[in-house]
Backbone as a chain_set.jsonl record, in Angstrom:
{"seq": "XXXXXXXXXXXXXXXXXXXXXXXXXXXXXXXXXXXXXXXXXXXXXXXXXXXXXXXXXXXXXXXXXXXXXXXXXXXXXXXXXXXXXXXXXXXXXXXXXXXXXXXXXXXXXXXXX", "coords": {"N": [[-54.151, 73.954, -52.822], [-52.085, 76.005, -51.547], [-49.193, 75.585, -49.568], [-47.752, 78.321, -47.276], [-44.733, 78.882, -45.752], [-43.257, 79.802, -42.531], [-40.922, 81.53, -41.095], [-40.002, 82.129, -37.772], [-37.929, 84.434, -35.671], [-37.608, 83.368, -32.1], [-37.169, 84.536, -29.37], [-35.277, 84.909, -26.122], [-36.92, 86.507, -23.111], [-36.337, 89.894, -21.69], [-35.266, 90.759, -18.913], [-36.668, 92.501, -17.158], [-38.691, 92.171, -18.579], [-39.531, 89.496, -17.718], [-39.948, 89.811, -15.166], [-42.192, 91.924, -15.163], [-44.274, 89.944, -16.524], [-44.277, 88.274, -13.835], [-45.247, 89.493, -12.206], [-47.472, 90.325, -12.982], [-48.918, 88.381, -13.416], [-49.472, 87.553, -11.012], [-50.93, 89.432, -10.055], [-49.689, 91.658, -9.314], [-49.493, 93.831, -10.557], [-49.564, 96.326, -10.381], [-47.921, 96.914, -7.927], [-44.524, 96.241, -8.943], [-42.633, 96.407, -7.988], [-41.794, 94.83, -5.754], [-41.9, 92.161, -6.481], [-39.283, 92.166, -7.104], [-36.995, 90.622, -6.608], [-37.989, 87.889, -6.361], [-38.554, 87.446, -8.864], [-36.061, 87.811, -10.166], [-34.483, 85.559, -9.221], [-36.347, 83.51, -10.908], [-35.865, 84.321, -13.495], [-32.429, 84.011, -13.47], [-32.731, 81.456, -13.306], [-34.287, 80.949, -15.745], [-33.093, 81.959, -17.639], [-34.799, 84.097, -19.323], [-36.883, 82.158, -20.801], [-39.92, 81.75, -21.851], [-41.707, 79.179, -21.52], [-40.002, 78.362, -20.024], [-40.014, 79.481, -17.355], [-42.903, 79.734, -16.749], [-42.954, 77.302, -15.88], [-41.379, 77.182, -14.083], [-42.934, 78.571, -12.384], [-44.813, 77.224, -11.561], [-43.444, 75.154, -10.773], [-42.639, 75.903, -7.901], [-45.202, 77.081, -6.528], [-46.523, 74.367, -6.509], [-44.315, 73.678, -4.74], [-44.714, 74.811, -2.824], [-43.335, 77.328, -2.201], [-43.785, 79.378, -3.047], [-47.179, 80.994, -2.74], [-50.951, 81.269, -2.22], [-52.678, 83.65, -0.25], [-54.995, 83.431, 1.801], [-55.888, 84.667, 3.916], [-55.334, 87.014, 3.46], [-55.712, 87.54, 0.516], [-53.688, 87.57, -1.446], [-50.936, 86.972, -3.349], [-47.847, 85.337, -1.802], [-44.049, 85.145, -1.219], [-42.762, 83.234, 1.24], [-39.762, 82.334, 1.439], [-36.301, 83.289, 1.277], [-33.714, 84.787, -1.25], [-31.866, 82.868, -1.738], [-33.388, 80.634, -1.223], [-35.464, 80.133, -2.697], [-33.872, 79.793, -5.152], [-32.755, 77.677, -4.636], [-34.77, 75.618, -4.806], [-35.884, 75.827, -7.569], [-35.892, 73.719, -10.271], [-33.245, 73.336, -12.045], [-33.339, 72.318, -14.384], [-35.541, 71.961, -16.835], [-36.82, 69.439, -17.957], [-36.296, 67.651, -15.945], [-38.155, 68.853, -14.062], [-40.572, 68.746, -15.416], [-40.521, 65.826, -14.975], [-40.641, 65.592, -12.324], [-43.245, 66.642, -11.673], [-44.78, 64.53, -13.235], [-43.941, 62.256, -11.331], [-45.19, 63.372, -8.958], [-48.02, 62.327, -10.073], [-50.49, 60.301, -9.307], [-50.151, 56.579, -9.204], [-51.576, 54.832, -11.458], [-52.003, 57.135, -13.255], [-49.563, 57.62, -14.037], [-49.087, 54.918, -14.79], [-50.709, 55.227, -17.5], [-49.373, 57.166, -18.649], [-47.225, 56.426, -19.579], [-48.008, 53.904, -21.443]], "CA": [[-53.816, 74.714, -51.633], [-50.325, 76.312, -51.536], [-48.761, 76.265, -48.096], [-46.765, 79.204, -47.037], [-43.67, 78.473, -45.043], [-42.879, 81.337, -41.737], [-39.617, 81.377, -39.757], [-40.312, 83.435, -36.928], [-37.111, 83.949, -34.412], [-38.124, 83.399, -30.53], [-35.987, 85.478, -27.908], [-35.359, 85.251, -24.743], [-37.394, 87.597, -22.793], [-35.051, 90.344, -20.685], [-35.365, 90.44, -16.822], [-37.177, 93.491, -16.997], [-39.989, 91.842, -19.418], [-40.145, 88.864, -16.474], [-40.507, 90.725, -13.649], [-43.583, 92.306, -15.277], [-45.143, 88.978, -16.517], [-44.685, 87.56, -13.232], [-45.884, 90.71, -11.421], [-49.073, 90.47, -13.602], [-49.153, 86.599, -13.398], [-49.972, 87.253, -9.616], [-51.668, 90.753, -9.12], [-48.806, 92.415, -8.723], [-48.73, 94.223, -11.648], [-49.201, 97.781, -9.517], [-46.46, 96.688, -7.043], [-43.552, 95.554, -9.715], [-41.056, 96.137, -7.23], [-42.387, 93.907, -4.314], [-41.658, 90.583, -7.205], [-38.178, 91.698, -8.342], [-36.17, 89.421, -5.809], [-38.633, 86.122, -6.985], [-38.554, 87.569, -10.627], [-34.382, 87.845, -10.534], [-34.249, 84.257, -9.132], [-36.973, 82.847, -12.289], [-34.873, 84.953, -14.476], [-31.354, 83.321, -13.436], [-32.916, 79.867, -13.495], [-34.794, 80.162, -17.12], [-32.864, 82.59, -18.77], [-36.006, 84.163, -19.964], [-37.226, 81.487, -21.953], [-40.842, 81.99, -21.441], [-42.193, 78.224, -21.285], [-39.569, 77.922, -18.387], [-40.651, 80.358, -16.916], [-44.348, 79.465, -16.408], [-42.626, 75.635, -15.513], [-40.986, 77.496, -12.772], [-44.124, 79.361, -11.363], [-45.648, 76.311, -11.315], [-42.728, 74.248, -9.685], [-42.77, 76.848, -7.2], [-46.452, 76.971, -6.347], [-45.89, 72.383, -6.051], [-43.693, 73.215, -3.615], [-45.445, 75.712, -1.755], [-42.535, 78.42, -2.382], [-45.137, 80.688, -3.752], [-48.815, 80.833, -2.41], [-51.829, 82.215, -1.941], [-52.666, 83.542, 1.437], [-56.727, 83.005, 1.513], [-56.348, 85.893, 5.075], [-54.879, 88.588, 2.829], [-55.89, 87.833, -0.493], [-52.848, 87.961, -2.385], [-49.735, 85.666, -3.307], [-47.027, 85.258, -1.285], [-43.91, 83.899, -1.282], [-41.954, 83.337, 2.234], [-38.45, 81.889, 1.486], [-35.03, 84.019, 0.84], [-33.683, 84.283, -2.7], [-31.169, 81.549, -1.941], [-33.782, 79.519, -0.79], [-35.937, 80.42, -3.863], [-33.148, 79.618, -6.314], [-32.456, 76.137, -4.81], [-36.144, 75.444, -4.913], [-36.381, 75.677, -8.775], [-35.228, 72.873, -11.117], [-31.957, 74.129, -13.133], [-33.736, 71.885, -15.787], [-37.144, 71.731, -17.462], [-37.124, 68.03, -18.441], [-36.455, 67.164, -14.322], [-39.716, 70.126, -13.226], [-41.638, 67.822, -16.119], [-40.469, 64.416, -14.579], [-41.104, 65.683, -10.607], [-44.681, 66.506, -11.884], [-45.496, 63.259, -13.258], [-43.63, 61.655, -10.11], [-46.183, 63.143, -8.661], [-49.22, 61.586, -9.98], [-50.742, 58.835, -9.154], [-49.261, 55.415, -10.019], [-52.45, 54.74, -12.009], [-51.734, 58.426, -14.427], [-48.028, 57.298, -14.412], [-48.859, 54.197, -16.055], [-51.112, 55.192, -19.045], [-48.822, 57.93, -19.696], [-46.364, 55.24, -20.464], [-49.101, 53.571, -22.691]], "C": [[-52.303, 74.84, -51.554], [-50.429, 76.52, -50.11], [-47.352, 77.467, -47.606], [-45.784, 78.918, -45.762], [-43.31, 80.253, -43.79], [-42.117, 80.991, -41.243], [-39.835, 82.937, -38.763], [-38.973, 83.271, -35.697], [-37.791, 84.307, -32.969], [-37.009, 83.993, -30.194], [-35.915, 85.276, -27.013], [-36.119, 86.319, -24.29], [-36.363, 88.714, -21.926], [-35.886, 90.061, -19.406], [-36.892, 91.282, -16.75], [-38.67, 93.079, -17.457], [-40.657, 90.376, -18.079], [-40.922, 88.692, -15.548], [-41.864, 91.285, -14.148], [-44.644, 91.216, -15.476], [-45.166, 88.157, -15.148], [-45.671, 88.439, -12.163], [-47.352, 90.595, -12.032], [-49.831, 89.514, -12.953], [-50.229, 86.695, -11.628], [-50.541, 88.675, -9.145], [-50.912, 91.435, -8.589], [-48.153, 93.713, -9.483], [-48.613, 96.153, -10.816], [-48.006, 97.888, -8.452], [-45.398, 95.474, -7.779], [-42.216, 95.36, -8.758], [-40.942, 95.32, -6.184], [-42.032, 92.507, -5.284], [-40.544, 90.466, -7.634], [-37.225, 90.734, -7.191], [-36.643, 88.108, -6.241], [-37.972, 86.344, -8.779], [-36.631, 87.481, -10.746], [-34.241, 86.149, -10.329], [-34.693, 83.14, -10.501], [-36.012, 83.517, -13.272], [-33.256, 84.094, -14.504], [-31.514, 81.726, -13.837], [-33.406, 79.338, -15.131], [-34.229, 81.047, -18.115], [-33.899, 83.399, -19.421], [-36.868, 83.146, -21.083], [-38.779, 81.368, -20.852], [-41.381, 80.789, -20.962], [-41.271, 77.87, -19.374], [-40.109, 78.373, -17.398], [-41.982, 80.244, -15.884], [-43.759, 78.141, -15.487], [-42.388, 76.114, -13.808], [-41.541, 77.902, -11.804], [-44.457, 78.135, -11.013], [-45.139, 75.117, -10.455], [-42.973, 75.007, -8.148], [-44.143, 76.896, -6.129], [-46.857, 75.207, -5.857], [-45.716, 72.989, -5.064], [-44.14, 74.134, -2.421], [-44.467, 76.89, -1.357], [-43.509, 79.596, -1.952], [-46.127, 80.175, -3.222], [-49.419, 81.476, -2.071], [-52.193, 82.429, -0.609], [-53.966, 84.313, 1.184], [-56.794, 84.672, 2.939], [-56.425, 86.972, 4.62], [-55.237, 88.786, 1.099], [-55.322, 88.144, -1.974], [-51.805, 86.67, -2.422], [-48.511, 85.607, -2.842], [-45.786, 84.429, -1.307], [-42.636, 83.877, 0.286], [-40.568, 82.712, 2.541], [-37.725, 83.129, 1.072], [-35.149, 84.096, -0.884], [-32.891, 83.529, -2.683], [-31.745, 80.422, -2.166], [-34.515, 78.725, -2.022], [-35.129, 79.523, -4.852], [-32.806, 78.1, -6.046], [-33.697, 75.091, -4.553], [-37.063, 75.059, -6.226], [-35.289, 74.758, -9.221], [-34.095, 74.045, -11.67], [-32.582, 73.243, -14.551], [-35.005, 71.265, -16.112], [-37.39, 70.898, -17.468], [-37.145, 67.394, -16.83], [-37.888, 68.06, -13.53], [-40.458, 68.84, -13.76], [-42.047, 66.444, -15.045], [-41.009, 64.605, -13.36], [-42.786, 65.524, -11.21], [-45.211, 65.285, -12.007], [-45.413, 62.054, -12.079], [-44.472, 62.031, -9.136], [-47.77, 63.087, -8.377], [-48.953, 60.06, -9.634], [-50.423, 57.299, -9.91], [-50.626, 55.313, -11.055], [-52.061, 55.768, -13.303], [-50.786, 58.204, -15.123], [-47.783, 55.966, -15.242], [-49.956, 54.092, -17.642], [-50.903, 56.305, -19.722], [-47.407, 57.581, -20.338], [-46.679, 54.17, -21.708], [-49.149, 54.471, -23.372]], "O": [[-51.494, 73.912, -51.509], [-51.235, 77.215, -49.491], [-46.153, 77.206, -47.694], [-46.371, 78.727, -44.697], [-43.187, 81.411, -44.189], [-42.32, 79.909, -40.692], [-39.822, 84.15, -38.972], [-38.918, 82.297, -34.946], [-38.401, 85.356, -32.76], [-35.947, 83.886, -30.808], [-37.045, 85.521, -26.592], [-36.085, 87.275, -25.065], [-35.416, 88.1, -21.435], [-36.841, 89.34, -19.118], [-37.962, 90.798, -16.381], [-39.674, 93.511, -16.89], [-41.815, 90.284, -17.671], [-41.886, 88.026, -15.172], [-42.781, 91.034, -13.366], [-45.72, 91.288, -14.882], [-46.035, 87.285, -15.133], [-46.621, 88.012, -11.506], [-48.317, 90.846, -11.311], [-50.851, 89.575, -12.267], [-51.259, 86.112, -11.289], [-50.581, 88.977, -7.953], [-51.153, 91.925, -7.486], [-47.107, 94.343, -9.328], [-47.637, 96.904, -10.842], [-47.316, 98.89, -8.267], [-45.342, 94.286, -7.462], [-41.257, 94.587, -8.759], [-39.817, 95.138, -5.718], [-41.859, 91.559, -4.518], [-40.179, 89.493, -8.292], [-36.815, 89.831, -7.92], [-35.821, 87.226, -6.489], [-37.265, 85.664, -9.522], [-36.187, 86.901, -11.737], [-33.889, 85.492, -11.309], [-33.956, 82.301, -11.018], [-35.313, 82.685, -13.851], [-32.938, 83.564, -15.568], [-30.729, 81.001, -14.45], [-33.225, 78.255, -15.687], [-34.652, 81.048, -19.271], [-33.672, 83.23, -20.619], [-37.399, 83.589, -22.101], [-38.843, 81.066, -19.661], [-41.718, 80.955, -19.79], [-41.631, 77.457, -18.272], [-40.682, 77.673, -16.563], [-42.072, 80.542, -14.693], [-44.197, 78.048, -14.34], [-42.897, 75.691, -12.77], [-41.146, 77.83, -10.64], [-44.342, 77.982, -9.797], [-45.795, 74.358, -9.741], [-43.615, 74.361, -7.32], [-43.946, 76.725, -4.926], [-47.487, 75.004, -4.819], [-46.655, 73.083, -4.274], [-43.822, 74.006, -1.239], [-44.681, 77.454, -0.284], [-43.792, 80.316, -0.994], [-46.176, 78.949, -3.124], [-48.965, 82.474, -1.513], [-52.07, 81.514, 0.205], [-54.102, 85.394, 0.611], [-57.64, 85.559, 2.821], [-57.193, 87.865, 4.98], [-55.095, 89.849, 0.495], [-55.812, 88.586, -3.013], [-51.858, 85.66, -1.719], [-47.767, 85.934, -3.766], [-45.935, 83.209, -1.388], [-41.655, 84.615, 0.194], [-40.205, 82.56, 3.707], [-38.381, 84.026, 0.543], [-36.069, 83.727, -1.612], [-32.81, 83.066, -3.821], [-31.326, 79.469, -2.822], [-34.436, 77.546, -2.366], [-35.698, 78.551, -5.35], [-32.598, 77.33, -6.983], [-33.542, 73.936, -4.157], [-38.143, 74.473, -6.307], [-34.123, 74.815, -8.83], [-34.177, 75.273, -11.662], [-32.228, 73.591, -15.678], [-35.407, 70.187, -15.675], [-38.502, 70.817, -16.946], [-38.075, 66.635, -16.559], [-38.417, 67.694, -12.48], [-40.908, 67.989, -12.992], [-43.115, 66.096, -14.542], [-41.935, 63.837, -13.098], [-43.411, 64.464, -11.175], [-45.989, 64.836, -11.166], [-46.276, 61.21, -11.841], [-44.679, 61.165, -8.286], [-48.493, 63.412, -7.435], [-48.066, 59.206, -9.628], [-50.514, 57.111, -11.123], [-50.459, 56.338, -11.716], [-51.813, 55.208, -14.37], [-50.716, 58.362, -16.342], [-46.862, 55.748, -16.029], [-49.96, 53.233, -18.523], [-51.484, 56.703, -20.732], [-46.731, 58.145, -21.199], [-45.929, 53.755, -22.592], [-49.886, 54.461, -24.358]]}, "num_chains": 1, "name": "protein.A"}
């Protein structure tokens, strides 16, 4: 068995490519322009780097930034973009750590095992 070797370069995504995956991400993909104030904020914070990206929806959604609103059926998110931007980690490895901070002491110690 010969193994073949691939170098593939990753990119940043632009703003523009963001704003549509987050517009999708949440049913928004017919109203793109109703997400670009959240999508500029995820954009400043991850650079487009796609994994951040998702980290950031998902910090976001934790903190109850972002959410679903069960009356209307859609996802909402009711802070500023200041508020937004000081809402998301500036760094991936601290989103990671909050997460595990918070599970349960029990999770937290047999993912130290």
């Amino acid at each position: 068995v010969q193994l073949v070797e691939t170098v593939m370069d990753l990119f940043s995504l632009s703003q523009d490519v963001i704003t549509h995956f987050i517009a999708d991400s949440i049913g928004k993909e017919e109203e793109v322009e109703e997400v670009t104030e959240l999508a500029e904020v995820v954009y400043q914070k991850t650079m487009g780097n796609i994994f951040c990206v998702m980290q950031a929806m998902e910090e976001l959604v934790r903190k109850n930034a972002l959410y679903y609103d069960m009356m209307c059926f859609e996802w909402r998110w009711a802070v500023s973009k200041v508020e937004l931007s000081t809402t998301i980690s500036d760094d991936v490895v601290e989103t990671v750590k909050g997460k595990i901070k918070e599970l349960s002491s029990e999770i937290q110690h047999m993912l130290i095992v």
